[in-house]
C-alpha positions as CSV (number, residue, x, y, z in Angstrom):
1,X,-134.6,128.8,32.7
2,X,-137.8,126.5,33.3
3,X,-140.8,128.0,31.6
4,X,-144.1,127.8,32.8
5,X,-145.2,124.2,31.2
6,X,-142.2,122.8,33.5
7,X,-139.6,123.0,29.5
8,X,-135.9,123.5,30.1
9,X,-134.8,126.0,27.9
10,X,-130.8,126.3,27.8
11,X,-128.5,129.1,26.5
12,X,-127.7,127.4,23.4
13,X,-129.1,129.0,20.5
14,X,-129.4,127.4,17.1
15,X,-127.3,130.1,15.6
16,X,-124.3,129.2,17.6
17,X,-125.5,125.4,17.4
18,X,-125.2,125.5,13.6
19,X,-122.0,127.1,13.3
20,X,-120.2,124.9,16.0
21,X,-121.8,122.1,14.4
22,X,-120.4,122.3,11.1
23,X,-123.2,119.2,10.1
24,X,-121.5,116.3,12.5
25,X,-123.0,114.0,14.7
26,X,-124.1,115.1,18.6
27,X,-125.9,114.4,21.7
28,X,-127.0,116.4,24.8
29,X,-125.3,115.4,27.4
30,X,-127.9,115.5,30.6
31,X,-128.8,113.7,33.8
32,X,-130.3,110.8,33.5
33,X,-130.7,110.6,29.5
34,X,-129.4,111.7,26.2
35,X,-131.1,113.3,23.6
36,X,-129.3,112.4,20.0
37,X,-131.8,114.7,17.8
38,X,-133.3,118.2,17.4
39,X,-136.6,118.1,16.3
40,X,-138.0,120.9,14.1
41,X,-141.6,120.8,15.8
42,X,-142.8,118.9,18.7
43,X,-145.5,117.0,15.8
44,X,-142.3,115.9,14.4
45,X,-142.1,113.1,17.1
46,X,-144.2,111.0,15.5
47,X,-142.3,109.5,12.5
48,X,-144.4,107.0,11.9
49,X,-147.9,106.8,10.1
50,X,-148.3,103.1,11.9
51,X,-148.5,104.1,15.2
52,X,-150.6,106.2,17.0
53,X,-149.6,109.8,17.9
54,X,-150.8,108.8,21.6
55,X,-148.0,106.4,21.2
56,X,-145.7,108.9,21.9
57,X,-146.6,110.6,25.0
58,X,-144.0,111.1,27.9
59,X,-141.4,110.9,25.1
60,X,-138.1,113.5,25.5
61,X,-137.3,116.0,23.2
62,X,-135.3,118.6,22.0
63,X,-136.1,121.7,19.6
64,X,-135.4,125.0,19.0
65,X,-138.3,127.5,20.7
66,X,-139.6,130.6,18.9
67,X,-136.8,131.9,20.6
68,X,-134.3,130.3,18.8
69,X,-132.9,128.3,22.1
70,X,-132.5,124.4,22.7
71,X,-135.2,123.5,24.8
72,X,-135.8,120.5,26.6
73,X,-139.1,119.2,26.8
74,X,-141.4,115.9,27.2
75,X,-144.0,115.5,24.6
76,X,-147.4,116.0,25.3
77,X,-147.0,116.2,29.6
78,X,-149.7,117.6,32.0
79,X,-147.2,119.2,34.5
80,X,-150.3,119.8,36.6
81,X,-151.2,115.7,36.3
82,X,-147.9,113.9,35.4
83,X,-145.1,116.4,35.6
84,X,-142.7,118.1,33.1
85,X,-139.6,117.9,31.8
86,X,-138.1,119.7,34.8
87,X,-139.9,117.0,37.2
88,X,-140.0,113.8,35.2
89,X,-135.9,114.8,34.0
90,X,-135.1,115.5,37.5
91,X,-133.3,118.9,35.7
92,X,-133.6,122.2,37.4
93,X,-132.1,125.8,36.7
94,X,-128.5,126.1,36.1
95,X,-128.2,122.5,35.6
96,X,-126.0,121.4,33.2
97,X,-126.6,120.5,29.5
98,X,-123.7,120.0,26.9
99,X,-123.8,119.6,23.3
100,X,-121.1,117.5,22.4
101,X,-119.9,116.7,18.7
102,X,-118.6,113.4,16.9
C-alpha cells in the first residue's frame, strides 16, 4: 500500500526476507531503479561524517517499517512540495517489487 507520506510499503516482511535470504547478496527489482541495501533507519543514509546530511535528500531507500515490511521510501521528501516515493518512483499500488538473491 502507499501510506500517507506518499512510502511504498510491500508485502515482504523482514521475517520472511531473512529466512529466504540465508545472508546473500540482493536487489529490489523496481521501475525505474534498484535498490541494493536495506537500511536499518532512514538516519542511516548518511554514511558519512564529511558530507552534510542535507546532502542526501531525494535519495531512495529501503527499510523495514515498525511493521516489520520493506518499505520504499525517498529520504527526507515533502510530498506536498516535491513529491514521494510513489510520485518521484513513478510506483503505485499493486506494482511490482521483487527481491531477488545472488
Amino acid at each position: 500500500y502507499i501510506d500517507h507520506f506518499g512510502n511504498i510499503v510491500t508485502n515482504i516482511s523482514k521475517q520472511q526476507f531473512l529466512e529466504v535470504a540465508k545472508g546473500r547478496k540482493y536487489e529490489i527489482v523496481m521501475k525505474p531503479k534498484n535498490i541494493k541495501t536495506i537500511l536499518p533507519a532512514y538516519s542511516a543514509i548518511a554514511t558519512s561524517e564529511k558530507y552534510p546530511i542535507k546532502t542526501y535528500e531525494g535519495e531512495k531507500l529501503a527499510i523495514f517499517n515498525e511493521a516489520g515490511f520493506l518499505e520504499i521510501a525517498i529520504f527526507r521528501s515533502n510530498p506536498s512540495k516535491v513529491g514521494s516515493a510513489n510520485s518521484l518512483l513513478g510506483l503505485n499500488y499493486r506494482d511490482v517489487i521483487t527481491v531477488q538473491f545472488s
